[in-house]
PyMOL CGO cylinders between C-alpha atoms (Angstrom):
from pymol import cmd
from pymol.cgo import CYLINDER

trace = [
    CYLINDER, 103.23, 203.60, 103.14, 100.94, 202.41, 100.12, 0.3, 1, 1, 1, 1, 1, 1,
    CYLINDER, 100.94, 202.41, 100.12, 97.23, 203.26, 101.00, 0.3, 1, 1, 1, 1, 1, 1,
    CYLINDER, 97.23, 203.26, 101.00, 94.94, 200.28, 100.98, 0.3, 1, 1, 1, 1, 1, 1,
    CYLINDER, 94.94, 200.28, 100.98, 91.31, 201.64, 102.01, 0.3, 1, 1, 1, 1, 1, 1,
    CYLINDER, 91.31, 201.64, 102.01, 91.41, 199.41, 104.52, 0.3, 1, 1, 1, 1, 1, 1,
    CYLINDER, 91.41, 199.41, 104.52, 91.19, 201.12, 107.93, 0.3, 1, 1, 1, 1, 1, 1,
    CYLINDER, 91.19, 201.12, 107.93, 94.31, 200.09, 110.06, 0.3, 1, 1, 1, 1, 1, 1,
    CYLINDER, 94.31, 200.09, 110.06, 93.76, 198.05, 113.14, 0.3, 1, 1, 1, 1, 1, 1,
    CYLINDER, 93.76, 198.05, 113.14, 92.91, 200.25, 116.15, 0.3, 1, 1, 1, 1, 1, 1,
    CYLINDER, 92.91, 200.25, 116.15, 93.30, 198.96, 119.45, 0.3, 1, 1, 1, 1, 1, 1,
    CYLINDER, 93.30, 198.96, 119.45, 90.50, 201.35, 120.75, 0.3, 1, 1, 1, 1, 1, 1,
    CYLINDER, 90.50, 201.35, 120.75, 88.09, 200.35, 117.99, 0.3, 1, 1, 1, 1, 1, 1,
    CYLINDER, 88.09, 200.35, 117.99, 85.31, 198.38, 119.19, 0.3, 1, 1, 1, 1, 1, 1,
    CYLINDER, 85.31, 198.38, 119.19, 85.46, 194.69, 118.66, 0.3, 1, 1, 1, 1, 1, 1,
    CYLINDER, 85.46, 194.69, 118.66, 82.19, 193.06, 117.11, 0.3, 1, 1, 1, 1, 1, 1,
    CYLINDER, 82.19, 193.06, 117.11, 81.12, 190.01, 119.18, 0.3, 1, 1, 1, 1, 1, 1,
    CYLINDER, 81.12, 190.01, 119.18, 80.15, 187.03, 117.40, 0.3, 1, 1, 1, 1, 1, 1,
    CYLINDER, 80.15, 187.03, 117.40, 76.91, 186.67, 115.82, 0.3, 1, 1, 1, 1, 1, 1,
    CYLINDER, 76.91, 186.67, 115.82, 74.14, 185.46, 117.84, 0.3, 1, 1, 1, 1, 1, 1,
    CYLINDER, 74.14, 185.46, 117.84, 74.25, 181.58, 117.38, 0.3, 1, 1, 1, 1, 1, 1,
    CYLINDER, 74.25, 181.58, 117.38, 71.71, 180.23, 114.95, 0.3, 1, 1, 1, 1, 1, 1,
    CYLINDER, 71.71, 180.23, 114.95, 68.74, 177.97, 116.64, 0.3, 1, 1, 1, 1, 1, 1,
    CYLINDER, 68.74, 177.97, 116.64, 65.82, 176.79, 115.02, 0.3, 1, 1, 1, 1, 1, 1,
    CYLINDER, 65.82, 176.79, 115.02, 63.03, 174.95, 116.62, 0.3, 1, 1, 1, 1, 1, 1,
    CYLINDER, 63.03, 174.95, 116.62, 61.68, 171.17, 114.62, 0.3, 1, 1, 1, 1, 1, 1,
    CYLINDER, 61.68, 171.17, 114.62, 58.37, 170.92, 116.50, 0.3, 1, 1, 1, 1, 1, 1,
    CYLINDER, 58.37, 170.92, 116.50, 55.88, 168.06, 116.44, 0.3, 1, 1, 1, 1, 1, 1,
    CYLINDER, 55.88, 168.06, 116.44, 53.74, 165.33, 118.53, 0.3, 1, 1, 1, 1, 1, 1,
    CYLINDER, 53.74, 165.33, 118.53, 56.80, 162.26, 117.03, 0.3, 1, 1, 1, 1, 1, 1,
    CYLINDER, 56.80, 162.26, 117.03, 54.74, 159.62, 117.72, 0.3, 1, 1, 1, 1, 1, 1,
    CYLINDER, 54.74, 159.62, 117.72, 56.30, 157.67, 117.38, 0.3, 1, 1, 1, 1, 1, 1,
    CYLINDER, 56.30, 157.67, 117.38, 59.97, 159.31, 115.72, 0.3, 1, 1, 1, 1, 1, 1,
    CYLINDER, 59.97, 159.31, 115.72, 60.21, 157.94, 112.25, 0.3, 1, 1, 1, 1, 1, 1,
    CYLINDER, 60.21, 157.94, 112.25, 63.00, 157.70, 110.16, 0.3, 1, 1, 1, 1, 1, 1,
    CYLINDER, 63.00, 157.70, 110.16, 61.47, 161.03, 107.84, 0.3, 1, 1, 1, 1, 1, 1,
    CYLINDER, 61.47, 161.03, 107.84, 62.07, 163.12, 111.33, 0.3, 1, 1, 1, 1, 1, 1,
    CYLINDER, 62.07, 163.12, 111.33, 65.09, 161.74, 111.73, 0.3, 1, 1, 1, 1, 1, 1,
    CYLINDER, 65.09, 161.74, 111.73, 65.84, 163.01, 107.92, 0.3, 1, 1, 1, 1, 1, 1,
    CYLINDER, 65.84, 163.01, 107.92, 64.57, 166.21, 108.54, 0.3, 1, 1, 1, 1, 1, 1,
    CYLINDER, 64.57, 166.21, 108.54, 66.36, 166.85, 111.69, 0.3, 1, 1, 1, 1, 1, 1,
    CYLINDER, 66.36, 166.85, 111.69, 69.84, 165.35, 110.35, 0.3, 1, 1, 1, 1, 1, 1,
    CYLINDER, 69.84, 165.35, 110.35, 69.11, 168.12, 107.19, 0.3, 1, 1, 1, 1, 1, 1,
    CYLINDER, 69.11, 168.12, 107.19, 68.11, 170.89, 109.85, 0.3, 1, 1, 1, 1, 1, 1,
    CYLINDER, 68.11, 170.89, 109.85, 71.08, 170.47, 112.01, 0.3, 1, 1, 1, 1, 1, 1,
    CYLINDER, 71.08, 170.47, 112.01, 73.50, 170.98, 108.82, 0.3, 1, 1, 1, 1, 1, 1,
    CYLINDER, 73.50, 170.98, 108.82, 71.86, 174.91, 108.36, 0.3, 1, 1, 1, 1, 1, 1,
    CYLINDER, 71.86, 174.91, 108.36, 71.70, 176.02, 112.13, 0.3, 1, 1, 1, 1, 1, 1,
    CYLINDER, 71.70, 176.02, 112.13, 74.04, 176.37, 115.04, 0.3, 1, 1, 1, 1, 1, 1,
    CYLINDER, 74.04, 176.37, 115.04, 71.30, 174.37, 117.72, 0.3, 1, 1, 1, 1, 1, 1,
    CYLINDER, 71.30, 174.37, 117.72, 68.72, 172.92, 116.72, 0.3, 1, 1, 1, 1, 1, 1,
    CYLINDER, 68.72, 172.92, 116.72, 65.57, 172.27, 118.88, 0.3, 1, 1, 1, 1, 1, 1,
    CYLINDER, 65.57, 172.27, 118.88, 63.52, 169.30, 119.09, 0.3, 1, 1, 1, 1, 1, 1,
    CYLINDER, 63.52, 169.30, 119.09, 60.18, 170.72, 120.84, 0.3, 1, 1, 1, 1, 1, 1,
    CYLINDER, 60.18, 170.72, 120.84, 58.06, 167.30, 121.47, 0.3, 1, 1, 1, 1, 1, 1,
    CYLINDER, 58.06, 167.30, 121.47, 54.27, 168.67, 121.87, 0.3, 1, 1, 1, 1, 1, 1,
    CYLINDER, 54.27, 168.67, 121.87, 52.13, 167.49, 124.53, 0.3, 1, 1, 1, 1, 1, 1,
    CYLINDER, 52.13, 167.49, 124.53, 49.53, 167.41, 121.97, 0.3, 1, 1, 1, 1, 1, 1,
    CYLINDER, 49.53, 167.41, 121.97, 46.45, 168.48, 123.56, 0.3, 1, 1, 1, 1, 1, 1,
    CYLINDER, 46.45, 168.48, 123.56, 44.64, 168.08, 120.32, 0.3, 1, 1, 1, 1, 1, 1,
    CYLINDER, 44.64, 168.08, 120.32, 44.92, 164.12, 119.64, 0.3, 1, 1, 1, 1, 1, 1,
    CYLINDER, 44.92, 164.12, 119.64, 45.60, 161.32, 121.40, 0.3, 1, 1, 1, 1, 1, 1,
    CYLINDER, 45.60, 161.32, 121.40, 48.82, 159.97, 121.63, 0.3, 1, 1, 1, 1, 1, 1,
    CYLINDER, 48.82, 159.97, 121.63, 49.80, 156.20, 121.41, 0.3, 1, 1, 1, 1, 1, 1,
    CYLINDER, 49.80, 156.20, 121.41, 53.01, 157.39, 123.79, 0.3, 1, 1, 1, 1, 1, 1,
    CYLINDER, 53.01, 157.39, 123.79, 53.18, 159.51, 126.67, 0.3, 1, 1, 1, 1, 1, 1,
    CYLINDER, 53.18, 159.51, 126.67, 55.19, 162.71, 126.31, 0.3, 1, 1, 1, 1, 1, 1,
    CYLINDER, 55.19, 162.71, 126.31, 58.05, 161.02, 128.03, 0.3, 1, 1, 1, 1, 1, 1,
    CYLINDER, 58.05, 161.02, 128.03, 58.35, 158.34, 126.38, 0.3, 1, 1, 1, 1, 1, 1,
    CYLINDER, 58.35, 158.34, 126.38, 57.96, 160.60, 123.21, 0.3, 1, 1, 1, 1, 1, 1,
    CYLINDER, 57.96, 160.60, 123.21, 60.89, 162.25, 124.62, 0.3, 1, 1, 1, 1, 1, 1,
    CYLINDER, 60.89, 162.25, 124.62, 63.09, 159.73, 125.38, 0.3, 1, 1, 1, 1, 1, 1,
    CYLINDER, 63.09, 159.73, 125.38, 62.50, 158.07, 121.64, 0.3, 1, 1, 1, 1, 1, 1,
    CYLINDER, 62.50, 158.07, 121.64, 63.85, 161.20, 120.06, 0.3, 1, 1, 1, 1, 1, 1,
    CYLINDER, 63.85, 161.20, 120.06, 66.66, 161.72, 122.63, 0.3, 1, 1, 1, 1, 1, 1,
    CYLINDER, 66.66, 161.72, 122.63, 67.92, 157.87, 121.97, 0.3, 1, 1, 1, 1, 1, 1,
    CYLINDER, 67.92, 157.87, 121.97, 67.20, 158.66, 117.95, 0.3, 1, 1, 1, 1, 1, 1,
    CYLINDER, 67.20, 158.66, 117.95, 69.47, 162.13, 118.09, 0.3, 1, 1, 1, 1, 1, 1,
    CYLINDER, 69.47, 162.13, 118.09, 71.98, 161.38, 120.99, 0.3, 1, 1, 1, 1, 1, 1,
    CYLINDER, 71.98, 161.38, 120.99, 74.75, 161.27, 118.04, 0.3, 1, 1, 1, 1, 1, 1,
    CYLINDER, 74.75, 161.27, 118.04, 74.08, 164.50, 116.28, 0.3, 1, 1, 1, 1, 1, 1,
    CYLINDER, 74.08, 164.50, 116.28, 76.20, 167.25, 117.93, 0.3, 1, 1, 1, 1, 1, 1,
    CYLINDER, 76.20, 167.25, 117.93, 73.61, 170.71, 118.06, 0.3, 1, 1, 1, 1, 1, 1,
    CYLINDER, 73.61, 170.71, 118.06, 70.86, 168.67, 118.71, 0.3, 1, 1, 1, 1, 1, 1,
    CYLINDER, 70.86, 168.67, 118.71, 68.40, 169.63, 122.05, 0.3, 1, 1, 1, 1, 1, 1,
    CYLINDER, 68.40, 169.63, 122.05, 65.36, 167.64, 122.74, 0.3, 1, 1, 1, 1, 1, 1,
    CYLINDER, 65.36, 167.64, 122.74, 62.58, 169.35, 124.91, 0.3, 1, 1, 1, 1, 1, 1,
    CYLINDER, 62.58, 169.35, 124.91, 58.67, 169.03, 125.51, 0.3, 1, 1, 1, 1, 1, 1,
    CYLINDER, 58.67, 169.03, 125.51, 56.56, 171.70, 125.14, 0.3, 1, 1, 1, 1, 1, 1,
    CYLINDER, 56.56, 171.70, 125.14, 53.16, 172.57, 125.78, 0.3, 1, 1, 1, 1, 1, 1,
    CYLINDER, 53.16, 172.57, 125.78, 51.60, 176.37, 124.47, 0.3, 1, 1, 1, 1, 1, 1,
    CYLINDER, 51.60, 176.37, 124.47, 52.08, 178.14, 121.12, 0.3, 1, 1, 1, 1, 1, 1,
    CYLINDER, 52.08, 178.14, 121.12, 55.03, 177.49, 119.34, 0.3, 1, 1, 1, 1, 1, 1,
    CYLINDER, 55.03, 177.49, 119.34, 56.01, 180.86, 118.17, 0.3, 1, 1, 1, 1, 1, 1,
    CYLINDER, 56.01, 180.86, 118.17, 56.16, 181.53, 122.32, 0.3, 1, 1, 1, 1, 1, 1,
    CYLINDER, 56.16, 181.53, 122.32, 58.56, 178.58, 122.78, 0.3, 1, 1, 1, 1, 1, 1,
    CYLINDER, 58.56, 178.58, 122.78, 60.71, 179.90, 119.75, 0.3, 1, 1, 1, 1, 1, 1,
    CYLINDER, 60.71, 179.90, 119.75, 61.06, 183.19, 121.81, 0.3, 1, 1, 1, 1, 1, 1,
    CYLINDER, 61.06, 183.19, 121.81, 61.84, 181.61, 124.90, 0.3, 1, 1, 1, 1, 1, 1,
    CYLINDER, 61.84, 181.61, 124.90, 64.60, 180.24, 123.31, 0.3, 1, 1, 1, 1, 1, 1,
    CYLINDER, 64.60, 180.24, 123.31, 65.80, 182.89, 121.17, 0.3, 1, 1, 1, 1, 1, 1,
    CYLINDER, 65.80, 182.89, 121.17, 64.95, 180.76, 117.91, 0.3, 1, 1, 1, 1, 1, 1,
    CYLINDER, 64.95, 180.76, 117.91, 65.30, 182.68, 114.46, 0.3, 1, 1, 1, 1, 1, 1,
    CYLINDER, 65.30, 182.68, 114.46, 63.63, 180.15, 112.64, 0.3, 1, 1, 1, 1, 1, 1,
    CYLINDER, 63.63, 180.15, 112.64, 60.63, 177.05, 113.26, 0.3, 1, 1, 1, 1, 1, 1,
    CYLINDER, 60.63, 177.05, 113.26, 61.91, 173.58, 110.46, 0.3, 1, 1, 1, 1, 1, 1,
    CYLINDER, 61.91, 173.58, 110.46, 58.89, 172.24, 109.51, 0.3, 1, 1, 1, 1, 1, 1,
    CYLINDER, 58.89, 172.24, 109.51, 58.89, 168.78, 107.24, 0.3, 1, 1, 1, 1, 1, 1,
    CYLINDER, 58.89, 168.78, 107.24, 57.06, 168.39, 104.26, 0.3, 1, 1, 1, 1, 1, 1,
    CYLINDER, 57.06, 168.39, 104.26, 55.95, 165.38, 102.22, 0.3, 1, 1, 1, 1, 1, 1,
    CYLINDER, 55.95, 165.38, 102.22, 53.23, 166.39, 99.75, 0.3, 1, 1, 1, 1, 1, 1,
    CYLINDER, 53.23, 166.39, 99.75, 51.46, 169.44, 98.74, 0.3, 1, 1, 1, 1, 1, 1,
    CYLINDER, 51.46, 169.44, 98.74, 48.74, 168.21, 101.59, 0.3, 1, 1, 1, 1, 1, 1,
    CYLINDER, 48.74, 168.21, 101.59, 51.34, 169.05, 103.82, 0.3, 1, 1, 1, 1, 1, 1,
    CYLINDER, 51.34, 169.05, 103.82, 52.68, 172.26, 102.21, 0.3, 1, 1, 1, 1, 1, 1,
    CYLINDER, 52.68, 172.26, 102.21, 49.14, 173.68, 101.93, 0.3, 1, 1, 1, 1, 1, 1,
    CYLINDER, 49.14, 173.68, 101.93, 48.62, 173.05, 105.66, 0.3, 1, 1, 1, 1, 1, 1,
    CYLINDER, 48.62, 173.05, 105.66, 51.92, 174.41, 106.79, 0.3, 1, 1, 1, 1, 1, 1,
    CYLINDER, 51.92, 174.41, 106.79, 52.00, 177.30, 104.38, 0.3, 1, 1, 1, 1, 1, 1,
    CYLINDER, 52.00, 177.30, 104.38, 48.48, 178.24, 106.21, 0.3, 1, 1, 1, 1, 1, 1,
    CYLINDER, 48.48, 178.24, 106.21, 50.32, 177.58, 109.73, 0.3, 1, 1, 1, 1, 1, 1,
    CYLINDER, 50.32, 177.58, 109.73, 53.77, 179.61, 108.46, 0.3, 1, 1, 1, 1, 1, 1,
    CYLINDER, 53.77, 179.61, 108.46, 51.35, 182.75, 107.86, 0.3, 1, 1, 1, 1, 1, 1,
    CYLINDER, 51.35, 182.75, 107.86, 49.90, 182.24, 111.12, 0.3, 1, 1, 1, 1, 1, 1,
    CYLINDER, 49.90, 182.24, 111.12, 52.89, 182.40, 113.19, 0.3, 1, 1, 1, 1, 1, 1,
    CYLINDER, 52.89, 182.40, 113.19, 54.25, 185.39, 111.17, 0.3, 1, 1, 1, 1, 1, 1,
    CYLINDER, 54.25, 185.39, 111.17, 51.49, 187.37, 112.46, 0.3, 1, 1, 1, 1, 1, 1,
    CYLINDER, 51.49, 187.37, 112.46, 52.55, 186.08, 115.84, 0.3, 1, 1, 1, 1, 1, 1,
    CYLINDER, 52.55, 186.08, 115.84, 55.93, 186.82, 115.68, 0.3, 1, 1, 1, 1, 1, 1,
    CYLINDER, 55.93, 186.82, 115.68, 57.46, 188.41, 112.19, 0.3, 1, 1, 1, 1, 1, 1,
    CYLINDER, 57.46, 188.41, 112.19, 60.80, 187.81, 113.02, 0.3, 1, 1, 1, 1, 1, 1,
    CYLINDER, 60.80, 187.81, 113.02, 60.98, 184.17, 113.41, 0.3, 1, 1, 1, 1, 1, 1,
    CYLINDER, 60.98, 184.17, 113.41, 61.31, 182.55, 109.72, 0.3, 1, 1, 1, 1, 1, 1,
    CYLINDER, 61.31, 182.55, 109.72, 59.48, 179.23, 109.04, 0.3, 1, 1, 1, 1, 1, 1,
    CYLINDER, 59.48, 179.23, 109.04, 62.25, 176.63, 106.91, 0.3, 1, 1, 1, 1, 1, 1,
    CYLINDER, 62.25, 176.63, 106.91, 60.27, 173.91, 104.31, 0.3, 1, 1, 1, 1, 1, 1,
    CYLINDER, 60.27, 173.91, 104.31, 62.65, 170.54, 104.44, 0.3, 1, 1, 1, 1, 1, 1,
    CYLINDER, 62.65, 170.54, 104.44, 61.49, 168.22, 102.03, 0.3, 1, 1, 1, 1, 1, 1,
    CYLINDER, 61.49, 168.22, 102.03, 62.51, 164.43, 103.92, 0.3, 1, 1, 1, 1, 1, 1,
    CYLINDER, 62.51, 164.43, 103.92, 64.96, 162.35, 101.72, 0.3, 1, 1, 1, 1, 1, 1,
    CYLINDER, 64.96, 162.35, 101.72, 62.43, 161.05, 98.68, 0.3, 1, 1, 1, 1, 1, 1,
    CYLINDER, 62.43, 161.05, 98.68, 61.82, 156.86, 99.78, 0.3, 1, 1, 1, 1, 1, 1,
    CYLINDER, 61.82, 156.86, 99.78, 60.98, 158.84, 103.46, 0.3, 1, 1, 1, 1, 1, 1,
    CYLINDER, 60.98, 158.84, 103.46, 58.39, 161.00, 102.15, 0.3, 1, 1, 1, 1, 1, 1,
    CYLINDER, 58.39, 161.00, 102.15, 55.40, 158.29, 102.26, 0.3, 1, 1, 1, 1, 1, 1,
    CYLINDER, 55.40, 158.29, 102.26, 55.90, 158.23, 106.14, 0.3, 1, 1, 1, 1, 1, 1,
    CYLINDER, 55.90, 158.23, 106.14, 53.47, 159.42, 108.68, 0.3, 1, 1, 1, 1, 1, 1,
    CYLINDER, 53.47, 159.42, 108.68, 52.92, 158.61, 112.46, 0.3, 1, 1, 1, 1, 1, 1,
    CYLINDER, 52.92, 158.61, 112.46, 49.64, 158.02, 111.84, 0.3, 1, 1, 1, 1, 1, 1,
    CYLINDER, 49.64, 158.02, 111.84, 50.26, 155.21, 109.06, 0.3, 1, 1, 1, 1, 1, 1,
    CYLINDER, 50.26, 155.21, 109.06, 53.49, 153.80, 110.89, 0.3, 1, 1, 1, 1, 1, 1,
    CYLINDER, 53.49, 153.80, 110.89, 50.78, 153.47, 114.21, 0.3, 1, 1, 1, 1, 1, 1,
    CYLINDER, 50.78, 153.47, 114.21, 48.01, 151.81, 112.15, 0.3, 1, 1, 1, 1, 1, 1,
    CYLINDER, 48.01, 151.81, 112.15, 50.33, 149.29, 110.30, 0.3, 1, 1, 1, 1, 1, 1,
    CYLINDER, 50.33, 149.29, 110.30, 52.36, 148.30, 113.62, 0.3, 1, 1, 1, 1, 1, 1,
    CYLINDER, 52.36, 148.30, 113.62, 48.83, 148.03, 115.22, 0.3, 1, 1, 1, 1, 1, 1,
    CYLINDER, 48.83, 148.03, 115.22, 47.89, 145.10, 112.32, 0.3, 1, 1, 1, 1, 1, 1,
    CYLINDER, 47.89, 145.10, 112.32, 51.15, 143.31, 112.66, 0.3, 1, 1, 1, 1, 1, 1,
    CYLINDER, 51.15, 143.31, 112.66, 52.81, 145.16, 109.71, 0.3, 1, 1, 1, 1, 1, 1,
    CYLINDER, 52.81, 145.16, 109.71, 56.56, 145.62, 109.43, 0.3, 1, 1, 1, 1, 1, 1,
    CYLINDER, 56.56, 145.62, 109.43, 57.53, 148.76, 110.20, 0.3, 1, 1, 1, 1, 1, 1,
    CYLINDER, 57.53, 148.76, 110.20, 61.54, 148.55, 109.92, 0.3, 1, 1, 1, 1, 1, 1,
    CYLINDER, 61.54, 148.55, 109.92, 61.70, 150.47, 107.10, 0.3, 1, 1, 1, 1, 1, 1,
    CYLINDER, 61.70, 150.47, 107.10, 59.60, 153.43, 108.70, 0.3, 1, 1, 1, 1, 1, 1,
    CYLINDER, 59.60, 153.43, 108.70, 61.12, 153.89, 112.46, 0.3, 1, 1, 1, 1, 1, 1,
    CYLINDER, 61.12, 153.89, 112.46, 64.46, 152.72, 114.22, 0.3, 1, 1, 1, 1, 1, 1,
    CYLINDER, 64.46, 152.72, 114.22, 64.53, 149.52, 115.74, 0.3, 1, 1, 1, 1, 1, 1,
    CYLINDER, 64.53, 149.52, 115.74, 63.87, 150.80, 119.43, 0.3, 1, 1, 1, 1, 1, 1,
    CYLINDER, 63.87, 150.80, 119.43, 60.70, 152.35, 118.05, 0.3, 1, 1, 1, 1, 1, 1,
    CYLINDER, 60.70, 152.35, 118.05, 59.66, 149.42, 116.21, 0.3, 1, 1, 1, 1, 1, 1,
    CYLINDER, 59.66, 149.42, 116.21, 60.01, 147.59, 119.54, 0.3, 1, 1, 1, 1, 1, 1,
    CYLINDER, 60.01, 147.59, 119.54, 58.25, 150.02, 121.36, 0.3, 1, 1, 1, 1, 1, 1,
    CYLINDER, 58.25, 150.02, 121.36, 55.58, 150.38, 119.43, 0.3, 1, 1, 1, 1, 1, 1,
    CYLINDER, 55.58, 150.38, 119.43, 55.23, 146.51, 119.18, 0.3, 1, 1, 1, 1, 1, 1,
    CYLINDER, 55.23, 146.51, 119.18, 55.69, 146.30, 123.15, 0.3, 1, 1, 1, 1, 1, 1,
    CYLINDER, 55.69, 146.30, 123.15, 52.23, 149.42, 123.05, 0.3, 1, 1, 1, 1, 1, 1,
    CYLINDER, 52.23, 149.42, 123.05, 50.03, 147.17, 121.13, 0.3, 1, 1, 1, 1, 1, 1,
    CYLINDER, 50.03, 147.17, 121.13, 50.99, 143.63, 123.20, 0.3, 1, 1, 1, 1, 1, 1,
    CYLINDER, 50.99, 143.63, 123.20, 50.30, 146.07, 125.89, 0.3, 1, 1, 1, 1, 1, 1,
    CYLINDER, 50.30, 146.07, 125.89, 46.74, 147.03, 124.58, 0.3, 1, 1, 1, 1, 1, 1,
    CYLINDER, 46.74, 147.03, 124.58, 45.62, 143.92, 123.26, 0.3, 1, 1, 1, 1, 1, 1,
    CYLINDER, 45.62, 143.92, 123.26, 46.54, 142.72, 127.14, 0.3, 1, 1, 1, 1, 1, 1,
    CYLINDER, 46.54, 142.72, 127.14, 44.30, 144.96, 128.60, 0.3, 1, 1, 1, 1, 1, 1,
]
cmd.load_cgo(trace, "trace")
């Protein structure tokens, strides 16, 4: 027989198991979902095995939505996209990433505001945990104007948002300011 160097099958060899599936965790308040999340999750879930949608309670500003309803907005936006887990969370994120064995945090970024911010957060968490990698996603280029805070303020005067959110979101945030100017 012609020697290969390649060891011949042994049925008492150990057998490998599978790598450890890839999950990542895309955290953030989402309010409301735009369509730059959406971008950045749809590019996310292409690189990992799960992907994990960890909607914040956001102790730290105020929300237009309630966590549920900032829930269920990003569950109806990513019901489609197979890998694709949507939970709340409330605590640090590098301790959620743990819980659920997460390699790696996506974090979007539109501008070098946002990179300088995030790069500060990135070395942060690596002192929290070292072995959890933070992933840069730059949102598809006409997305990268897009923040919650500017979709909430231009909704708020009456401005078209269509281009910004899905049309559920653009409802609901219409249906939050009828609500508000009602009260």
């Amino acid at each position: 027989m012609r020697q290969t160097g390649v060891p011949a099958h042994n049925s008492t060899m150990p057998i490998t198991p599978p790598p450890n599936p890839r999950i990542a965790v895309y955290s953030g308040t989402f309010d409301p979902f735009t369509l730059g999340h959406d971008d950045v999750v749809r590019r996310a879930a292409r690189l990992f095995d799960q992907l994990i949608i960890a909607v914040a309670v956001a102790h730290h500003k105020k929300t237009l939505f309630p966590l549920q309803a900032r829930v269920a907005q990003v569950q109806a936006a990513t019901k489609n996209m197979a890998g694709v887990k949507v939970l709340p969370f409330d605590g640090l994120i590098m301790d959620f990433c743990a819980a659920h064995q997460a390699s790696a945090v996506v974090r979007g970024v539109r501008n070098l505001t946002d990179f300088d911010y995030e790069a500060q957060m990135a070395a942060m968490n690596r002192k929290l945990r070292p072995r959890i990698e933070t992933i840069f996603l730059l949102p598809d280029a006409p997305l990268q104007c897009i923040s919650g805070t500017l979709v909430r303020e231009i909704s708020k005067l009456g401005g078209d948002v269509g281009q910004m959110v899905s049309p559920a979101v653009a409802a609901a945030l219409a249906g939050a300011h009828q609500a508000a100017k009602g009260s």
